[in-house]
C-alpha atoms as an extended CHARMM CRD file, in Angstrom:
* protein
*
        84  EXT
         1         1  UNK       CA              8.4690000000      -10.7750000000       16.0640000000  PROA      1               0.0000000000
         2         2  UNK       CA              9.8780000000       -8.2250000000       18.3500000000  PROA      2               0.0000000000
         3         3  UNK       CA             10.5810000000       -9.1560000000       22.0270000000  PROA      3               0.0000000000
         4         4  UNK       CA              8.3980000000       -6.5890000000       23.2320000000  PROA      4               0.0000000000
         5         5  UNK       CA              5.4370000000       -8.0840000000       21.1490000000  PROA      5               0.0000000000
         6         6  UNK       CA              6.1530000000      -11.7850000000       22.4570000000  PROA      6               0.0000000000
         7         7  UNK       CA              5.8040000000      -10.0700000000       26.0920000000  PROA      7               0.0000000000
         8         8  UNK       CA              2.8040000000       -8.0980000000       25.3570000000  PROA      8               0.0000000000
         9         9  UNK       CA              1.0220000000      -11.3050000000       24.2030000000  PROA      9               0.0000000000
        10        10  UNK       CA              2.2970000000      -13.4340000000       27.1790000000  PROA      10              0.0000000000
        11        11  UNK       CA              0.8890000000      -11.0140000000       29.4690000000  PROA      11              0.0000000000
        12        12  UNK       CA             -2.2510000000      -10.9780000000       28.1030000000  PROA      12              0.0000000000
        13        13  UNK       CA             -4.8320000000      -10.5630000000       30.7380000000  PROA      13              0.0000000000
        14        14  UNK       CA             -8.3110000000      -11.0030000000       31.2670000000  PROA      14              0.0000000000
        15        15  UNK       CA             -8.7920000000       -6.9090000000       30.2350000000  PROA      15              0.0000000000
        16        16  UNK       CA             -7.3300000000       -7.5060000000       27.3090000000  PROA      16              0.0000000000
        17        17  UNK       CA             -9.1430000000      -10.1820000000       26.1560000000  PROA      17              0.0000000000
        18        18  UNK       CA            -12.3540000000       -7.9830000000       26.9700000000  PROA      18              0.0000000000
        19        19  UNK       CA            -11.1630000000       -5.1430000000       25.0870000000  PROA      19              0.0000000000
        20        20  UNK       CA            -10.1090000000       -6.5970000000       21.9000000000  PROA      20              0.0000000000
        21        21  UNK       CA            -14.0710000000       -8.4170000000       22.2770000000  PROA      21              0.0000000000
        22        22  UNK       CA            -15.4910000000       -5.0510000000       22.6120000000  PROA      22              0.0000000000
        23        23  UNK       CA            -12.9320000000       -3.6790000000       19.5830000000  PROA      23              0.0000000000
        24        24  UNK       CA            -13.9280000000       -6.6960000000       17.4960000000  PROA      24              0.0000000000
        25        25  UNK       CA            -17.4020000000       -5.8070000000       17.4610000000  PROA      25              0.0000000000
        26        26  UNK       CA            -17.0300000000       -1.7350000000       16.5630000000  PROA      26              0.0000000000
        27        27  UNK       CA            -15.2610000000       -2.9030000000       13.7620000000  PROA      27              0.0000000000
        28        28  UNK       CA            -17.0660000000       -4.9290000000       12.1410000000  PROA      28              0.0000000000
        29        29  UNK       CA            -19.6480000000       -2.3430000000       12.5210000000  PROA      29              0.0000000000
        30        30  UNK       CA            -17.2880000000        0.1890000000       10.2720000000  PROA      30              0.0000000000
        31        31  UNK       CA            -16.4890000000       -2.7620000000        7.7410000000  PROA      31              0.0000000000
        32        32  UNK       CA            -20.3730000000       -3.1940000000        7.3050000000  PROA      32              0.0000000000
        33        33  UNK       CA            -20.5050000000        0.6300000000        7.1290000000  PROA      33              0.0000000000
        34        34  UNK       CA            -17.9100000000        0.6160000000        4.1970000000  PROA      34              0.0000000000
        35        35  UNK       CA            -18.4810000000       -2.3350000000        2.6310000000  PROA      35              0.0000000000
        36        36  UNK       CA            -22.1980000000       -2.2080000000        2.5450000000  PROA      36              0.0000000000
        37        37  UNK       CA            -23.3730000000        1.4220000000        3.0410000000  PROA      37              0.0000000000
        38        38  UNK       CA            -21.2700000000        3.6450000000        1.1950000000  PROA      38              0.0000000000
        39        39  UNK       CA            -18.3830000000        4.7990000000        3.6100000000  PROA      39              0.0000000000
        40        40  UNK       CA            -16.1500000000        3.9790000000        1.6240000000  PROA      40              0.0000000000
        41        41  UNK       CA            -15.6880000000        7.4910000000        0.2770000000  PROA      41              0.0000000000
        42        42  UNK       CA            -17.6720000000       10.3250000000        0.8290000000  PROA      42              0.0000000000
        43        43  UNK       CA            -20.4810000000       10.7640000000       -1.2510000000  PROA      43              0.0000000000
        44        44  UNK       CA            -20.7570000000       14.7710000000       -0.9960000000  PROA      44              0.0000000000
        45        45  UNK       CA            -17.9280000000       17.6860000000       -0.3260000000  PROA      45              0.0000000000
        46        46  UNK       CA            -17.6080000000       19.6500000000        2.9160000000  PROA      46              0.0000000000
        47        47  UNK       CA            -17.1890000000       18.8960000000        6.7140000000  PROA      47              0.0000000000
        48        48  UNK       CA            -20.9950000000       19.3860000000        7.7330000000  PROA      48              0.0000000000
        49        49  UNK       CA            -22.3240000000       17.1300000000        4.8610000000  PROA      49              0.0000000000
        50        50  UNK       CA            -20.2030000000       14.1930000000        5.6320000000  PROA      50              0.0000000000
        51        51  UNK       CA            -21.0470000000       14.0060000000        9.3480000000  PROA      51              0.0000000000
        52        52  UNK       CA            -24.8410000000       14.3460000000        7.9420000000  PROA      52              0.0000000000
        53        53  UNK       CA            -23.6200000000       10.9900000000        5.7490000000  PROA      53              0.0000000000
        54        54  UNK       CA            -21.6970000000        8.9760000000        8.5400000000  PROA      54              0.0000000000
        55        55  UNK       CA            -24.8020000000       10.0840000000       11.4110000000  PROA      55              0.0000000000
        56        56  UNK       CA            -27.6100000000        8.5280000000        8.5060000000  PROA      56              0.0000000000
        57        57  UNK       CA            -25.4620000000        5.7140000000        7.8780000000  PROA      57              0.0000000000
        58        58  UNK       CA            -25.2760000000        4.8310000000       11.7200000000  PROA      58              0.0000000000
        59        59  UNK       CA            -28.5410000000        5.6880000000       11.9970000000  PROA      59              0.0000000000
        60        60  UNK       CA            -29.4500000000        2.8760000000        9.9040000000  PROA      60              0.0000000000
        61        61  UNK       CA            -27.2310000000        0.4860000000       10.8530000000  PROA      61              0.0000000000
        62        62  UNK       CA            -28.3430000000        0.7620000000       14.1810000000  PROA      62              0.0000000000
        63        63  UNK       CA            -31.9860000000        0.7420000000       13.6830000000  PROA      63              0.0000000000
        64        64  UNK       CA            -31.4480000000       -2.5030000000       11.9380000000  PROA      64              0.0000000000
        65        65  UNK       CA            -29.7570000000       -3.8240000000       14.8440000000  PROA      65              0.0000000000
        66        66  UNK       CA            -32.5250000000       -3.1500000000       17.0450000000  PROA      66              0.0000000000
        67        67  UNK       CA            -34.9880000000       -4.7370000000       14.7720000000  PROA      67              0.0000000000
        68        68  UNK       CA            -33.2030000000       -8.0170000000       14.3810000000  PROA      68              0.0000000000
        69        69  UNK       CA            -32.5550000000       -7.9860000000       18.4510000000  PROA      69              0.0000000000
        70        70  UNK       CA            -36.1950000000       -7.3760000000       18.6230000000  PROA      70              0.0000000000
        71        71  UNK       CA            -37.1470000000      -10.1370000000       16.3680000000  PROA      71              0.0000000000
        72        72  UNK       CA            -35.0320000000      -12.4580000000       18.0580000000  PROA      72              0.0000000000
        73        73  UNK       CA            -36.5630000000      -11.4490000000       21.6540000000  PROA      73              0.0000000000
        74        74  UNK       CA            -39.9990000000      -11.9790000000       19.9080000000  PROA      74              0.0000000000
        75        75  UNK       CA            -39.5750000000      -15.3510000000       18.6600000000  PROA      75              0.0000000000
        76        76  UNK       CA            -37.5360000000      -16.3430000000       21.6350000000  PROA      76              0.0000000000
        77        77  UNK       CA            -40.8870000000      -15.3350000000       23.5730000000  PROA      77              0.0000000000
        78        78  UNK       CA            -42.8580000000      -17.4350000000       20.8940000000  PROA      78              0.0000000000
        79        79  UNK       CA            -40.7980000000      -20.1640000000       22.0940000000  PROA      79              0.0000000000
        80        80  UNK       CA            -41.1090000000      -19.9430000000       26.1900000000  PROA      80              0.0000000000
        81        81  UNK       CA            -44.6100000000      -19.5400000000       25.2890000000  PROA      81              0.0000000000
        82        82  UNK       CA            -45.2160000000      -22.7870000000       23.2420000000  PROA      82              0.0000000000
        83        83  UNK       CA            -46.6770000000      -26.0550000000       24.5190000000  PROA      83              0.0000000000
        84        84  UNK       CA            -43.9510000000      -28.7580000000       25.2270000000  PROA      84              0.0000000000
């Protein structure tokens, strides 16, 4: 390791730590993308049909993010509202 990495990671502040949190979760975003969805290549030729491919494949991904957060909200709901 290079002395200027040992610093950088000594002087790791509270912004850091944020941003590598935030960074963490946009990537694992992508690997789901490529690993899961097909971005691994692009399935057709041309600038203007792979932007159509990556904005569907987002598109999907994040539509099933919002229906397991609402799912979650639901049965947390289910769960304020039960008898104890």
């Amino acid at each position: 390791m290079s002395e200027s990495y040992k610093q950088k990671m000594a002087d790791d502040g509270e912004g850091r730590r944020e941003a590598l949190g935030i960074r963490k979760m946009v990537e694992r975003k992508f690997g789901e993308a490529k690993k899961w969805h097909g971005m691994s290549r692009a399935r057709y030729r041309g600038k203007g049909k792979v932007k159509i491919q990556v904005l569907i494949t987002f598109l999907v991904l994040n539509v099933k993010r919002i229906i397991r957060l609402l799912e979650q909200k639901s049965s947390a709901q289910d769960l304020s509202l039960a008898p104890i």
